[in-house]
C-alpha positions in Angstrom: -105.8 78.7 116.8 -109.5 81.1 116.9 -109.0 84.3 115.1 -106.5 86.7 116.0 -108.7 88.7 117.5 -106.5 91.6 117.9 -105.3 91.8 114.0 -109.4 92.1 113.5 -110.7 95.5 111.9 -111.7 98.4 114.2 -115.5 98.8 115.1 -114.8 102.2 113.9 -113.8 104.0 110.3 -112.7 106.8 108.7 -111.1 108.3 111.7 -108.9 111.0 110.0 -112.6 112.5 108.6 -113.5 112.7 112.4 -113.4 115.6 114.5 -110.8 115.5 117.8 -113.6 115.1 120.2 -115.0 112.6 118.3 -111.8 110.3 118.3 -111.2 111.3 121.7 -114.8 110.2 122.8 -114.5 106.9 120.9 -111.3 105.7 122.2 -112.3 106.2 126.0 -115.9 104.4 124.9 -113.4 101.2 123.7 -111.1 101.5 127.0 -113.9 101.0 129.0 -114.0 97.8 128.0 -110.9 96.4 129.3 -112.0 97.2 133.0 -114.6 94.1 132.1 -112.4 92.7 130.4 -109.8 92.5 133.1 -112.6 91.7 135.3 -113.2 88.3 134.0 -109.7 87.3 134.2 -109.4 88.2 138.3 -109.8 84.0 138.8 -106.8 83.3 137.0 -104.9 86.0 138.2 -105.6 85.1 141.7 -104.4 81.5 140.8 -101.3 82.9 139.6 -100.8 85.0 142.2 -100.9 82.1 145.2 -99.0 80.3 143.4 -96.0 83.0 142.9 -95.8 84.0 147.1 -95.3 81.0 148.1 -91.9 80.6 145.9 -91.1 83.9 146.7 -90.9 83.6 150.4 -88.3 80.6 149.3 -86.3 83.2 147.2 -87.6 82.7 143.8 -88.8 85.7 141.5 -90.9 87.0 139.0 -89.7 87.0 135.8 -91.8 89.5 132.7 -90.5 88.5 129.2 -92.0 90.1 126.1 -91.4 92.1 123.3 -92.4 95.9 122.0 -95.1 97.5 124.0 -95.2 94.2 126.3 -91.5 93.8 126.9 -91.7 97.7 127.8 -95.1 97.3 130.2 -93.3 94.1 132.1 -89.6 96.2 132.3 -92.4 99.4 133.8 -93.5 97.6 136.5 -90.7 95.7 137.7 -88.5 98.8 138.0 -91.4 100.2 140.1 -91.4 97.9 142.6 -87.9 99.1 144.4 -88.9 102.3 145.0 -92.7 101.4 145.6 -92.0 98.3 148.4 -88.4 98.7 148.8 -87.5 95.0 147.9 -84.2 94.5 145.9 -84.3 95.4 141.5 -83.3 91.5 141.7 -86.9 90.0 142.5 -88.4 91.3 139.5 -87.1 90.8 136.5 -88.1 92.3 133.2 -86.8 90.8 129.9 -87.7 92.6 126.5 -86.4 91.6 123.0 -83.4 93.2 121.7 -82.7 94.6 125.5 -82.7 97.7 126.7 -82.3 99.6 123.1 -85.9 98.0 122.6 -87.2 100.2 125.9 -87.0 103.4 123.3 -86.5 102.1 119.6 -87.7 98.7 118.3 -85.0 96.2 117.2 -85.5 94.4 114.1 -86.3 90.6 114.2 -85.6 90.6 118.0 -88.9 89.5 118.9 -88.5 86.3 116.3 -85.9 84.7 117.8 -87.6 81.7 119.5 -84.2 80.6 121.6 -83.4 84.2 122.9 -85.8 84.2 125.7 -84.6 81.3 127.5 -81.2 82.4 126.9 -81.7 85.0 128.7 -83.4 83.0 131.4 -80.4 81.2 131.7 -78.1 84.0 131.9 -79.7 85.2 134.9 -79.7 81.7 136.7 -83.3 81.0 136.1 -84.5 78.6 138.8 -87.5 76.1 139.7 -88.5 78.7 142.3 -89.0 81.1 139.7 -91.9 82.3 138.0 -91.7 83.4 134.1 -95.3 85.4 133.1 -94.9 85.9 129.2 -96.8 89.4 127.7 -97.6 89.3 124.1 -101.1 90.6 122.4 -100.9 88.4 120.0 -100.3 85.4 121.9 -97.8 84.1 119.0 -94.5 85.9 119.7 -91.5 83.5 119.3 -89.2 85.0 121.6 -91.8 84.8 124.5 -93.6 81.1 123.7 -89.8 79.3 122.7 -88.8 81.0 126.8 -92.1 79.5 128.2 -92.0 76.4 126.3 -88.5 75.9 127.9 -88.8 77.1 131.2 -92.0 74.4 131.7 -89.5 72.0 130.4 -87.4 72.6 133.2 -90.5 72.6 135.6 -90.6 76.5 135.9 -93.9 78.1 136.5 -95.0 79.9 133.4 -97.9 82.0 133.2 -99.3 84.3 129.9 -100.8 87.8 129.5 -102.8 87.6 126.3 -105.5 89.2 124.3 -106.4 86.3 122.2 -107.8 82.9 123.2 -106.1 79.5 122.4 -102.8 80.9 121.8 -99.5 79.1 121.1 -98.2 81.1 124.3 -100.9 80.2 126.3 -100.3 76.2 125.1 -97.0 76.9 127.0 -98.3 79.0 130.5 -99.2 76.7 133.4 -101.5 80.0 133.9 -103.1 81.8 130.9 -104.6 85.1 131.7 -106.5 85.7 128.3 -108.0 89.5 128.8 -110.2 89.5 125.5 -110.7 93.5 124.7 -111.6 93.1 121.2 -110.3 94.5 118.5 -108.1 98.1 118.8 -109.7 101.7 117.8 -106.4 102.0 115.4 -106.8 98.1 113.9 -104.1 95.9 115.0 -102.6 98.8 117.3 -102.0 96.8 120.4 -100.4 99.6 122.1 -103.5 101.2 123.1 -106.6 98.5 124.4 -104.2 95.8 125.3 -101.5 97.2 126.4 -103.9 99.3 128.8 -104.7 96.0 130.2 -101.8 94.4 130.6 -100.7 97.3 132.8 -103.8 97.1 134.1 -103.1 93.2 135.2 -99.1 93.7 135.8 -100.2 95.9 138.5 -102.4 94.0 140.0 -99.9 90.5 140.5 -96.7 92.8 141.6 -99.3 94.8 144.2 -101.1 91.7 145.6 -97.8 89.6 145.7 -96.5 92.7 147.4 -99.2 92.8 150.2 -98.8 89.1 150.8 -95.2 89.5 151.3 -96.0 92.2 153.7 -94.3 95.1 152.1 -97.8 96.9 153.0 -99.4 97.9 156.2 -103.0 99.1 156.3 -102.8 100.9 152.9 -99.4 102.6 153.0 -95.8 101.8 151.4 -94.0 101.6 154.7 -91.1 99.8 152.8 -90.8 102.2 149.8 -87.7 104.0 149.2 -86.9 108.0 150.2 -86.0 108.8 146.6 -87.4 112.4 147.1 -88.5 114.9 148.9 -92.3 114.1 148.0 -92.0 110.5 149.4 -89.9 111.8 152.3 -93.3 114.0 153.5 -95.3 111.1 152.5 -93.0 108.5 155.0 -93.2 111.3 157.8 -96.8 111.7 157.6 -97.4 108.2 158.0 -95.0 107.9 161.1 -97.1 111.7 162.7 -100.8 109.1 162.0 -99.3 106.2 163.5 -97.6 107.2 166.5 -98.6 111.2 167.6 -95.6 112.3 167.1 -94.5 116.0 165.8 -93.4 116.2 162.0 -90.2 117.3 163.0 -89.6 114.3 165.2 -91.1 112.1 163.3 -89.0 113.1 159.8 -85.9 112.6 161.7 -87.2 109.1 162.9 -87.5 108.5 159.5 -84.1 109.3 158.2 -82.6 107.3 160.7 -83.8 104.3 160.1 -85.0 105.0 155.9 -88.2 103.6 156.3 -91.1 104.2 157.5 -91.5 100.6 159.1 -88.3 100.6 160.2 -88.5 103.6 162.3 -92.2 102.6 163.6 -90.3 99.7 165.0 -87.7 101.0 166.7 -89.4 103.5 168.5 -92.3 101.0 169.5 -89.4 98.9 170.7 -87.6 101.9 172.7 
């Protein structure tokens, strides 16, 4: 395996001697690197991403498994995609070592259990139509690699979100994003570069796959769930630009039917 480059020692030093703007200054200099950095990894993304609709459309799902800041960035965006694109909490899974407990305090030796993953695969009827995308920094995290090792045993696509090349998790993904940001501005602190990129990179698969599957027209959410009053405004503005009508008619459209496509629909077919 190269050098972990993430374990490497920060470009910069002595930061408690540096003033707050200074720290400040430096840390948004480092994070613009993992714009490029994502950048660069757009071809295997998109490979991943043509890949996943396809099994989706045939009822598999998405699967995130990882631990600490990873398992917490994977669990992030698959709970945003019900109320985002209205699409069952059942298509997109996240898994993080030591479960939920993990989302707020970290769980000793949970992420070293190399079996746990895929027993948690299999507790949730893990499938061929399925698609498991590890997240892991470090690349080396047993939990993750032992899930993707045996979910491509069982001819699963696996996929990786890493900051280091030539991984052993990437050894296991079918697809191996590697997003090389370099090392962190705290060293080794892979909540801050990396884990701004793998949100960076979550968001990107669960939007694209989202558009494919048609939970988007134009630019808008018309499938995204009337949670609050904000999105309920949102939903009714959408219907007033799309078909003329009053705010008042158009929110009670909306509440009718609970979405915005939904009640475009129906009254185009009226």
């Amino acid at each position: 395996m190269s050098l972990n480059i993430t374990e490497q020692p920060s470009l910069y030093d002595a930061l408690e001697q540096k003033s707050v703007r200074e720290v400040l200054e430096e840390i948004n200099t480092e994070d613009q690197k993992v714009a490029l950095a994502v950048r660069k990894a757009i071809p295997r993304i998109e490979q991943l991403v043509t890949l996943i609709v396809p099994r989706m459309k045939r009822g598999g799902r998405i699967f995130y498994i990882g631990a600490g800041t990873s398992g917490r960035l994977g669990v992030l965006d698959a709970s945003e995609i019900p109320p985002t694109f209205g699409m069952p909490p059942t298509l997109v899974i996240g898994l993080i070592a030591g479960g939920d407990t993990a989302l707020r305090n970290p769980v000793e030796g949970a992420e070293d259990n190399p079996r746990r993953g895929w027993e948690e695969l299999v507790h949730r009827n893990v499938t061929a139509l399925d698609t498991v995308i590890g997240i892991a920094a470090s690349g080396t995290t047993p939990y993750v690699v032992g899930a993707l090792h045996t979910a491509r045993e069982h001819g699963i696509l696996t996929a990786c979100i890493t900051s280091n090349p030539n991984t052993p998790m990437a050894a296991e993904a079918d697809i191996a994003i590697e997003m090389i940001v370099g090392p962190e501005y705290v060293t080794g602190s892979s909540r801050m570069k990396s884990g701004t990129g793998q949100k960076m990179i979550l968001n990107m698969i669960s939007t694209s796959v989202m558009i494919q599957l048609g939970r988007v027209k134009g630019n808008r959410m018309v499938n995204m769930q009337l949670t609050n009053q904000k999105l309920i405004d949102r939903g009714t503005r959408m219907i007033v630009d799309e078909l003329g009508l009053d705010y008042g008619k158009a929110k009670a459209l909306l509440l009718l039917h609970g979405s915005v496509k939904e009640a475009v629909e129906a009254y185009k077919g009226t």
